[in-house]
PyMOL CGO cylinders between C-alpha atoms (Angstrom):
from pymol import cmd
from pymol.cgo import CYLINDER

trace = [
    CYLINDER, 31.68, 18.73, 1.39, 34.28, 17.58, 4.26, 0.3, 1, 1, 1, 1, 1, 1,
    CYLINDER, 34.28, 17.58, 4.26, 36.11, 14.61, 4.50, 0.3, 1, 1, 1, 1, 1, 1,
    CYLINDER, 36.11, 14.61, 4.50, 34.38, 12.90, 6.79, 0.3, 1, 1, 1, 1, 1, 1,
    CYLINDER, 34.38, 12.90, 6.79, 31.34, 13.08, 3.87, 0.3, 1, 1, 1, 1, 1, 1,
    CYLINDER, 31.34, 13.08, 3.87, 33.35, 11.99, 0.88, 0.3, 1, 1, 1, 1, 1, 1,
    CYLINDER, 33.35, 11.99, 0.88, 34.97, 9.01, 2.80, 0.3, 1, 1, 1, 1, 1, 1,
    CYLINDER, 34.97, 9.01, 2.80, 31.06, 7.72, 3.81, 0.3, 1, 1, 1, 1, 1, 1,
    CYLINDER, 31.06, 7.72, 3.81, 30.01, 8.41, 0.07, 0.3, 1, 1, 1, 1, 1, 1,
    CYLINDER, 30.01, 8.41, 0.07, 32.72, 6.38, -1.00, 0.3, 1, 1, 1, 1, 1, 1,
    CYLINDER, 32.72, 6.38, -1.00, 31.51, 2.59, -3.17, 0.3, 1, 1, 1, 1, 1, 1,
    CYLINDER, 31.51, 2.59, -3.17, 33.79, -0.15, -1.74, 0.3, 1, 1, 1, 1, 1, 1,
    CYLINDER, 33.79, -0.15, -1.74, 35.78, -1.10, -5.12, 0.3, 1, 1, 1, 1, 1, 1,
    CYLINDER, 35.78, -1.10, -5.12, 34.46, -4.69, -5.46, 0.3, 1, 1, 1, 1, 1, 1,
    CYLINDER, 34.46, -4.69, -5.46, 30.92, -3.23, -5.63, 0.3, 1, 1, 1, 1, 1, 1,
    CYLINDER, 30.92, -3.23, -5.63, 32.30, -0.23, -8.28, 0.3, 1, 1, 1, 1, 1, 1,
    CYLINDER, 32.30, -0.23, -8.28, 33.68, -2.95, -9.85, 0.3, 1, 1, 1, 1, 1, 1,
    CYLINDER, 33.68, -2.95, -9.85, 30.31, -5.34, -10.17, 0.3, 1, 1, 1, 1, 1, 1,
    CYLINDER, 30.31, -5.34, -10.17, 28.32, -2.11, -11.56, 0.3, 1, 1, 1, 1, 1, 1,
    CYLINDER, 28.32, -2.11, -11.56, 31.22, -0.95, -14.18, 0.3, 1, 1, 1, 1, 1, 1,
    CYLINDER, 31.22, -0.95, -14.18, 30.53, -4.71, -15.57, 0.3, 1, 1, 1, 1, 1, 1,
    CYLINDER, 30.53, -4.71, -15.57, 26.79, -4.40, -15.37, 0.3, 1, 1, 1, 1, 1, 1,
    CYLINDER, 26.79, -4.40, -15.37, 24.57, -3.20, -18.53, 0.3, 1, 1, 1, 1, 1, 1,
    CYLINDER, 24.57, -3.20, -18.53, 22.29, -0.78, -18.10, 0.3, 1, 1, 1, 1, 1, 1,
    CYLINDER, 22.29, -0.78, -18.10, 19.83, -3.14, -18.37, 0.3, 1, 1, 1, 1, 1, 1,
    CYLINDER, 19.83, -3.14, -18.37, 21.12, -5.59, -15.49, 0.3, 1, 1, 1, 1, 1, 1,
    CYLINDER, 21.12, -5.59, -15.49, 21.36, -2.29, -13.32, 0.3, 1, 1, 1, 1, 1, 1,
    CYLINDER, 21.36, -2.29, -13.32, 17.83, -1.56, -13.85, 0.3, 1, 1, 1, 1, 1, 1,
    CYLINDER, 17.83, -1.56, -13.85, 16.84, -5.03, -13.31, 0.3, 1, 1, 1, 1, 1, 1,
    CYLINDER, 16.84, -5.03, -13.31, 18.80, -4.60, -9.73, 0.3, 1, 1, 1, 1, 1, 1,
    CYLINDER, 18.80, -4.60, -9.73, 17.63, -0.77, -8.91, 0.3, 1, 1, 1, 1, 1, 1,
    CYLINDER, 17.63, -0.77, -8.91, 14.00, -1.91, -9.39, 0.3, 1, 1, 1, 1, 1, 1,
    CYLINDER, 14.00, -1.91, -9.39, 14.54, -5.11, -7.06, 0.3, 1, 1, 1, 1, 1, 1,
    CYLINDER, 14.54, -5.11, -7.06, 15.99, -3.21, -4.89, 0.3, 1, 1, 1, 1, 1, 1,
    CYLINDER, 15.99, -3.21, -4.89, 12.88, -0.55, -4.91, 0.3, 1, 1, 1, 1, 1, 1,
    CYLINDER, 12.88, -0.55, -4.91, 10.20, -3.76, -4.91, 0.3, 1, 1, 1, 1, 1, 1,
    CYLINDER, 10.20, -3.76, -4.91, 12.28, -5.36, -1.68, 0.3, 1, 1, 1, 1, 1, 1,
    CYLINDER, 12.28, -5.36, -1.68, 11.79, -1.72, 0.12, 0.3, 1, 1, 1, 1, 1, 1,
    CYLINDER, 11.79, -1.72, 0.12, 8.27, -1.63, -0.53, 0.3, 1, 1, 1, 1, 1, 1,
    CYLINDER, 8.27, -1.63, -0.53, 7.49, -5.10, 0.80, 0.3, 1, 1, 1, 1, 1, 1,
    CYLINDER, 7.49, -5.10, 0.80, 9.71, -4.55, 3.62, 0.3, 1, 1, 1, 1, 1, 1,
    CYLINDER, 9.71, -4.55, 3.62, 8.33, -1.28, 4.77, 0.3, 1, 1, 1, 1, 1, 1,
    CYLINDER, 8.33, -1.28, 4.77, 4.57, -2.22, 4.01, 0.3, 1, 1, 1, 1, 1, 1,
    CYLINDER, 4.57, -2.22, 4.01, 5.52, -5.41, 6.24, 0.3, 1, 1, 1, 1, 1, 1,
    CYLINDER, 5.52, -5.41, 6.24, 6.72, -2.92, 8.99, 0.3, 1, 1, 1, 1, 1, 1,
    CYLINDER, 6.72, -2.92, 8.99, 3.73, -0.88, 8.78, 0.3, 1, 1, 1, 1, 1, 1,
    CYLINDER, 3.73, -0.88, 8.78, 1.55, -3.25, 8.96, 0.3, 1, 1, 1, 1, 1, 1,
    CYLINDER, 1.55, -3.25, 8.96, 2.95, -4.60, 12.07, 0.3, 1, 1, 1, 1, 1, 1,
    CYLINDER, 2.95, -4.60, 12.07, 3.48, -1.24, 13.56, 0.3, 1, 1, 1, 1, 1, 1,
    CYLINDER, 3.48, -1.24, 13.56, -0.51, -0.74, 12.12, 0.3, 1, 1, 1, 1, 1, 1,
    CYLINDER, -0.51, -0.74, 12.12, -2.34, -3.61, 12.63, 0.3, 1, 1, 1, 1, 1, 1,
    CYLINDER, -2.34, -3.61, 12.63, -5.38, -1.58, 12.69, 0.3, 1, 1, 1, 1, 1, 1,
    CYLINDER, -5.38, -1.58, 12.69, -4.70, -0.56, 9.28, 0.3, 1, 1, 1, 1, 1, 1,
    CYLINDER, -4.70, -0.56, 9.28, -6.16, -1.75, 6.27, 0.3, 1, 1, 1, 1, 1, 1,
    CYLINDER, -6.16, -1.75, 6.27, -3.41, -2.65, 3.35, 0.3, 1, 1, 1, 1, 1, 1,
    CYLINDER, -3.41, -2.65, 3.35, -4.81, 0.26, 0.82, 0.3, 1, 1, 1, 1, 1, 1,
    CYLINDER, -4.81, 0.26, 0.82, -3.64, 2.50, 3.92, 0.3, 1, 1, 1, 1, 1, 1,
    CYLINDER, -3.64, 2.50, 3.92, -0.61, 0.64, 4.49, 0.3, 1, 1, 1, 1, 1, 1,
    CYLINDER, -0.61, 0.64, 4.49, 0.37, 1.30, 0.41, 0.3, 1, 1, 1, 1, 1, 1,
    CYLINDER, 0.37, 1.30, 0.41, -0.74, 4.88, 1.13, 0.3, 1, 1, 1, 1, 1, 1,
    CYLINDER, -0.74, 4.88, 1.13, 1.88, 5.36, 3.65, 0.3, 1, 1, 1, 1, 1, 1,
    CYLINDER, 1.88, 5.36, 3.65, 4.04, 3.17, 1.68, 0.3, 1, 1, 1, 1, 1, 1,
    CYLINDER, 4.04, 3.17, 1.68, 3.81, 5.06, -1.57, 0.3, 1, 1, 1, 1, 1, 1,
    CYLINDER, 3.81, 5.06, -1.57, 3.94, 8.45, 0.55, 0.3, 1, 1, 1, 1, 1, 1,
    CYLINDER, 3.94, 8.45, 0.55, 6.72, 7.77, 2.55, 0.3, 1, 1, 1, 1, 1, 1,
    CYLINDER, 6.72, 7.77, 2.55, 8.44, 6.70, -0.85, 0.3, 1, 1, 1, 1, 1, 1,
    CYLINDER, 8.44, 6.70, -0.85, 7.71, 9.35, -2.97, 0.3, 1, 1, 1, 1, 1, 1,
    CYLINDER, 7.71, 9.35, -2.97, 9.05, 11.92, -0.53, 0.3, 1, 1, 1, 1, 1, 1,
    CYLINDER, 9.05, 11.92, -0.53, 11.11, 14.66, -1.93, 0.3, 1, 1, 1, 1, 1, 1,
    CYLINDER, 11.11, 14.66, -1.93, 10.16, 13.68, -5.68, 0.3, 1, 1, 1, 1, 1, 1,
    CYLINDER, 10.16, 13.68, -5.68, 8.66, 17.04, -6.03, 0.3, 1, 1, 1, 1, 1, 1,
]
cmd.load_cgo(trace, "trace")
């Protein structure tokens, strides 16, 4: 990995710090708002994009687009 790579990957502190003080419960809570926002925000893309669409094929691509890489 260069550099360049690590110092992107890198969490600003305050942020490290926030998690370290999280339970693994409040970090799950966040993780799976964070998931729900992403799906409403890219279904709401779609279906602007899409208009033609109906929204079980706009949760299609959702869900696709999503899942991609998962195996």
């Amino acid at each position: 990995m260069s550099r360049e790579h690590r110092q992107r990957e890198r969490m600003d502190p305050e942020m490290a710090d926030a998690l370290r003080k999280m339970t693994g419960s409040e970090k799950l809570r966040v993780a799976s708002g964070m998931y729900s926002a992403a799906r409403r925000m890219l279904a709401s893309h779609l279906g602007s994009r899409h208009p033609d669409w109906s929204e079980e094929a706009v949760q299609k691509e959702v869900a696709r687009r999503l899942a991609r890489g998962t195996g």
